[in-house]
Every structure is written in C-alpha cells, then in structure tokens.
MIGU-793313 format. One line per field, with one value per residue: chain; x, y, z of N, C-alpha, C, O, CB in turn; residue in one letter. Coordinates in nm, 2 decimals, always signed. Each point is the difference from the previous one (the first is absolute). Glycine has a CB too. Example, Ala and Ser with C-alpha at 12.3 -4.5 7.8 and 13.67 -1.06 7.14 Angstrom:
c = A;A
nu = +1.32;+0.15
nv = -0.57;+0.23
nw = +0.78;-0.19
cau = -0.09;+0.09
cav = +0.12;+0.11
caw = +0.00;+0.00
cu = +0.09;-0.08
cv = +0.12;+0.11
cw = +0.00;+0.08
ou = +0.10;+0.05
ov = +0.00;+0.11
ow = +0.07;+0.01
cbu = -0.29;+0.07
cbv = -0.12;-0.17
cbw = +0.05;-0.23
r = a;s
END
This chain:
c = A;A;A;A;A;A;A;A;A;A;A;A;A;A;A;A;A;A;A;A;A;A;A;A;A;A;A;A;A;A;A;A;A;A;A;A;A;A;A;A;A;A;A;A;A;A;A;A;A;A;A;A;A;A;A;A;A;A;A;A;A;A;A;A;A;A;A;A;A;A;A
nu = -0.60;-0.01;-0.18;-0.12;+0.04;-0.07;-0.28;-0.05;+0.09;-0.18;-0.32;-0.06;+0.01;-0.26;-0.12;+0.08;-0.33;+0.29;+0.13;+0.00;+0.30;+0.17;+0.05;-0.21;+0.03;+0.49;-0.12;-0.14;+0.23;+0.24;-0.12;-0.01;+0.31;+0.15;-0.15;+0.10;+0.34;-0.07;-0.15;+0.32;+0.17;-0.17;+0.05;+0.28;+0.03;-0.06;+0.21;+0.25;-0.08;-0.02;+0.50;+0.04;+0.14;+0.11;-0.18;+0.10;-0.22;+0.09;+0.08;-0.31;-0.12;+0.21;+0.15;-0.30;-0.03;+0.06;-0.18;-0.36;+0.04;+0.12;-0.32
nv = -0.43;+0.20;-0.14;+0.02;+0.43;+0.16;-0.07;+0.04;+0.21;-0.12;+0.00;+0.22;+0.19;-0.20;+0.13;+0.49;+0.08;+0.05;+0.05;-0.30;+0.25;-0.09;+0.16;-0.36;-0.21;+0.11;-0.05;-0.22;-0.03;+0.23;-0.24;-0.22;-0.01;+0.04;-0.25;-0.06;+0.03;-0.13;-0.12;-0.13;+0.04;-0.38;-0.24;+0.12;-0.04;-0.24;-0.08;+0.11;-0.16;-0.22;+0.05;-0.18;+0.26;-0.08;+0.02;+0.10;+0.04;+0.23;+0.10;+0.06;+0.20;+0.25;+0.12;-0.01;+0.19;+0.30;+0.05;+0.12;+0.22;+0.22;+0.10
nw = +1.05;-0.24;-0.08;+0.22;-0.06;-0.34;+0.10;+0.32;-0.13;-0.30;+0.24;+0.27;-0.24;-0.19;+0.18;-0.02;-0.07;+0.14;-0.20;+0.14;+0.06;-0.27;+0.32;+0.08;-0.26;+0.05;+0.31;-0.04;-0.14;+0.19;+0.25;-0.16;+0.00;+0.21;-0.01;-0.31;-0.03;+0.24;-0.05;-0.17;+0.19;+0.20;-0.27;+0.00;+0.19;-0.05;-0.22;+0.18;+0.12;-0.17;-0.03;+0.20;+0.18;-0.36;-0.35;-0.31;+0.14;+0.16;-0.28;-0.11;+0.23;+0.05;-0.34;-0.05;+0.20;-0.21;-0.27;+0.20;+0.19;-0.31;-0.12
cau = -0.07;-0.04;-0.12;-0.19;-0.02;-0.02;-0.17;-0.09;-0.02;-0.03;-0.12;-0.04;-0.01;-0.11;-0.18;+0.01;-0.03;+0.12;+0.18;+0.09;+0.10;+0.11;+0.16;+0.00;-0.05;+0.17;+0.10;-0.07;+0.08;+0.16;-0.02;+0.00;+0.10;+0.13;-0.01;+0.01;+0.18;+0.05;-0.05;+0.06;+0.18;+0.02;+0.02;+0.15;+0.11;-0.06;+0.07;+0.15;+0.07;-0.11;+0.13;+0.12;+0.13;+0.14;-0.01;-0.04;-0.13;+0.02;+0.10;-0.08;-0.10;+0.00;+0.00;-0.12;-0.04;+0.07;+0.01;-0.08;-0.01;+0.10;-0.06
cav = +0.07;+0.15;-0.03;+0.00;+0.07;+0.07;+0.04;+0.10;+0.13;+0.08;-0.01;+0.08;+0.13;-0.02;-0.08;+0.15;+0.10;+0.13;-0.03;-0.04;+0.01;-0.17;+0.01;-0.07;-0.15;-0.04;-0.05;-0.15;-0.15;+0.01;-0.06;-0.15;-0.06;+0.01;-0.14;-0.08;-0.02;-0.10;-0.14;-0.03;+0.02;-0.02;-0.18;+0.01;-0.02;-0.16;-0.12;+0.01;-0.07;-0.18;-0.11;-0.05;+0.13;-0.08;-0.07;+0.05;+0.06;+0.10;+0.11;+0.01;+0.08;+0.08;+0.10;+0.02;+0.08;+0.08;+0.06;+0.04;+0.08;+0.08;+0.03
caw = +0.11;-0.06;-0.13;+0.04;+0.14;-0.17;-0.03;+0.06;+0.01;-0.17;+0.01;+0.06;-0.04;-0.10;+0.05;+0.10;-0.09;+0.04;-0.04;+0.09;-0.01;-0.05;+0.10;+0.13;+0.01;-0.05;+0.14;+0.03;-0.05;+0.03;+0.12;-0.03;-0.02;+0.12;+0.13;-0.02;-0.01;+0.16;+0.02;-0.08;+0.02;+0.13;-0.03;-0.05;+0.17;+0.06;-0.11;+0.05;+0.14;+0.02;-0.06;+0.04;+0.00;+0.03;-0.10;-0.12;-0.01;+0.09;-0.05;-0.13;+0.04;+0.03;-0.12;-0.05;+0.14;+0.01;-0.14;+0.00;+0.11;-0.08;-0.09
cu = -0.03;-0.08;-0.12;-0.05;-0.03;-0.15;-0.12;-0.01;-0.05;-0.20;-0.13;-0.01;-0.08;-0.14;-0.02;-0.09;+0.12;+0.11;+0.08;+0.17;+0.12;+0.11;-0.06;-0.02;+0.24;+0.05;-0.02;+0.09;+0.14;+0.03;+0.01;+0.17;+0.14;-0.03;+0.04;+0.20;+0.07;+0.00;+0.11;+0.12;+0.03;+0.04;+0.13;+0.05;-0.03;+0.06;+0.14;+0.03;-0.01;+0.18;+0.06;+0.12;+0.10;+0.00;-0.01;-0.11;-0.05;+0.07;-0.09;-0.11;+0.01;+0.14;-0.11;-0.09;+0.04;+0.00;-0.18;-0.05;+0.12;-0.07;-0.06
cv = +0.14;+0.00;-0.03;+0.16;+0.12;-0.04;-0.01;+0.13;+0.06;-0.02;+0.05;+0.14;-0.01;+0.05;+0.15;+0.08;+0.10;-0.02;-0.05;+0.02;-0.10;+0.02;-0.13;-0.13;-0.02;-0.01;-0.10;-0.10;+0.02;-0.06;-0.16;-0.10;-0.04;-0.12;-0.09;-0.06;-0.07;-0.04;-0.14;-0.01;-0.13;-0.14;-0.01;-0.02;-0.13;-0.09;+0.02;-0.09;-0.15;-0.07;-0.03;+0.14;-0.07;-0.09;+0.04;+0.01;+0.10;+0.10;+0.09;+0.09;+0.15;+0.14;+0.03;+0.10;+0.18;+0.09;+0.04;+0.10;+0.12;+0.06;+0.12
cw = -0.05;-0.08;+0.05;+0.11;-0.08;+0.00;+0.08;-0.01;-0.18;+0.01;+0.11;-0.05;-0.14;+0.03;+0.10;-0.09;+0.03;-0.03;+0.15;-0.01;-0.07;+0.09;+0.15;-0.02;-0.09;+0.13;+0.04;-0.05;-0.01;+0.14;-0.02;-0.05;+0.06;+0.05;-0.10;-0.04;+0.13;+0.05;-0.07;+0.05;+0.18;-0.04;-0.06;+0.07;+0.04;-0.08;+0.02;+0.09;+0.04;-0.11;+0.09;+0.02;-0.06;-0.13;-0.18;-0.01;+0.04;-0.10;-0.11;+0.06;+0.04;-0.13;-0.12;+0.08;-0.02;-0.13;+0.00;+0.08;-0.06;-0.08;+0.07
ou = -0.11;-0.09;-0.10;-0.09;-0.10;-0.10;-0.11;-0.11;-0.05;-0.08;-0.12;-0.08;-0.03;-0.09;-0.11;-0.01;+0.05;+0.05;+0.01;+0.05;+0.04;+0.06;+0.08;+0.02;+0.06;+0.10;+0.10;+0.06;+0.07;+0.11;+0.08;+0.05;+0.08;+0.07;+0.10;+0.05;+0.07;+0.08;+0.04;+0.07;+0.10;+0.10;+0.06;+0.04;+0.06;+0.09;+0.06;+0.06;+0.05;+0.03;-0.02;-0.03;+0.03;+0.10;-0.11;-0.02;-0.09;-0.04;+0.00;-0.01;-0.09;+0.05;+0.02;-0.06;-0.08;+0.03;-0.02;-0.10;+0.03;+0.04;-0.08
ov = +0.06;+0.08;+0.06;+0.00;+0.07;+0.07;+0.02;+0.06;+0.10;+0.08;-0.01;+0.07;+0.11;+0.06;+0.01;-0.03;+0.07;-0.11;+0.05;-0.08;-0.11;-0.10;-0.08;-0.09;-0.11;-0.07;-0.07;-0.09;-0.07;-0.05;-0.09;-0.10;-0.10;-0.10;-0.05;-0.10;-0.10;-0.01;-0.10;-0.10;-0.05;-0.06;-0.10;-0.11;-0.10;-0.06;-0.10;-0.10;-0.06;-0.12;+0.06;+0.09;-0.11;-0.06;+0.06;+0.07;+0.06;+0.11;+0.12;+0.12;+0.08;+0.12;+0.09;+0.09;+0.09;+0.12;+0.11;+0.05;+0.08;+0.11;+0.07
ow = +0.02;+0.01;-0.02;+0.09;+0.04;+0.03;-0.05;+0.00;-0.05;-0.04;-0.02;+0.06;-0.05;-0.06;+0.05;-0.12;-0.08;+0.01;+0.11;-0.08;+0.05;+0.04;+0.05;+0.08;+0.00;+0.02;+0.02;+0.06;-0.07;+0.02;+0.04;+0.04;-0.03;+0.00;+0.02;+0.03;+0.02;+0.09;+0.06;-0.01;+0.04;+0.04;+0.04;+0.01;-0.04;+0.05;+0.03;+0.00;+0.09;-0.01;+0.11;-0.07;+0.05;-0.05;+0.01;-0.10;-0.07;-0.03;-0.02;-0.04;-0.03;+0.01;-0.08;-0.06;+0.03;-0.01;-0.05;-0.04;+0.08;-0.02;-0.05
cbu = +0.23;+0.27;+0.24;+0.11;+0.28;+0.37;+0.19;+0.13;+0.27;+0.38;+0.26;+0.15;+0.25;+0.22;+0.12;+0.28;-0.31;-0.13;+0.02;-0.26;-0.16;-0.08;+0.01;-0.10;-0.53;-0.05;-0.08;-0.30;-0.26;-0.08;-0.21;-0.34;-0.23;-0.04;-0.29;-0.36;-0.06;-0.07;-0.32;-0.21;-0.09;-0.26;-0.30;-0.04;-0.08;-0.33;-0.24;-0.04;-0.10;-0.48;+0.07;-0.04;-0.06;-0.09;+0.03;+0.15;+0.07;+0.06;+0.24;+0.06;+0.04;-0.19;+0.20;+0.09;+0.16;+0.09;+0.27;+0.12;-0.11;+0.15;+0.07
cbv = -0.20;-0.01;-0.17;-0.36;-0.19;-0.14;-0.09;-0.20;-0.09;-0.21;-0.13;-0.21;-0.04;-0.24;-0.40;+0.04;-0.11;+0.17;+0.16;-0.07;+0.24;+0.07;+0.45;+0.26;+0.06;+0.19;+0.24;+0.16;-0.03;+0.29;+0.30;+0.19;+0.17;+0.36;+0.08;+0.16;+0.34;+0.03;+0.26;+0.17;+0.44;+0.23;+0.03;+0.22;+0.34;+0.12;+0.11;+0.31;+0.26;+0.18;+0.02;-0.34;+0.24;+0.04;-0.15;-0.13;-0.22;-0.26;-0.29;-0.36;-0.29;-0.32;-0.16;-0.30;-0.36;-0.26;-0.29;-0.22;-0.28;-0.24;-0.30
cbw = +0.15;+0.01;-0.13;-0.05;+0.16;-0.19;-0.11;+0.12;+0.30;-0.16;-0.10;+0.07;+0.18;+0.00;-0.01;+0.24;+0.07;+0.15;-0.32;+0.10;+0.12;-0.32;-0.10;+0.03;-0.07;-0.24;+0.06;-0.08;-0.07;-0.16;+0.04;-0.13;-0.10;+0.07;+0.17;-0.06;-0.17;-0.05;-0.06;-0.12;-0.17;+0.10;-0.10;-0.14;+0.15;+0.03;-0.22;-0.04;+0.00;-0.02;-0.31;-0.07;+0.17;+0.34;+0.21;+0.02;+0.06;+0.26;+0.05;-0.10;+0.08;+0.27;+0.14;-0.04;+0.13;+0.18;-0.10;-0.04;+0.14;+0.04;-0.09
r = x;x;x;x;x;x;x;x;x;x;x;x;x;x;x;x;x;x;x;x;x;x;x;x;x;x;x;x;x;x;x;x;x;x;x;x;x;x;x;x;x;x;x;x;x;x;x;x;x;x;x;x;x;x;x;x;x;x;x;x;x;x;x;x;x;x;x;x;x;x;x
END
C-alpha cells in the first residue's frame, strides 16, 4: 500500500513543474502506512480469536502475538 502510494507521489512530483514539498508528501505515506499497520493489526486479532482457547495453537499464537507486538 505504501509503495504504490511512494510512486504516485514520486511520479506526481516528476510530471509537476512546482516543487513540491517532500516533508508533506513523507507525511501522506507516514499516514498511509499507519492505517495501513491497523487494518493489519485489526485482521490479526480477528485470526486470534477465530482459535479455539485452551489449545496449542492459541498458546502458539498468542506468544507469537506478544513477541511481535514487543518489537
């Protein structure tokens, strides 16, 4: 999603004659990418919960869960 969104803006500021600010188009895809992280984080959850409780797969998931949300 950041990437395609990178070369709109790389190819909007080709085809410009005016400068176009880099601080405002770095915010766009600092924006872009938030959502997109929390969209990510929202399906994650969802897959959590869709386990069983109680099972090794639960357990697995939610220390995987814990080590990745730790980084």
């Amino acid at each position: 999603m950041a990437s395609i969104a990178n070369g709109y803006w790389r190819n909007r500021r080709l085809r410009s004659r005016r400068n176009h600010e880099p601080h405002a188009q770095g915010g766009w895809l600092i924006g872009i990418g938030i959502v997109g992280a929390l969209l990510a984080a929202l399906f994650g959850v969802m897959d959590l919960l869709a386990i069983p409780r109680g099972t090794p797969a639960f357990r697995t998931a939610v220390v995987s869960a814990c080590w990745v949300s730790s980084a």
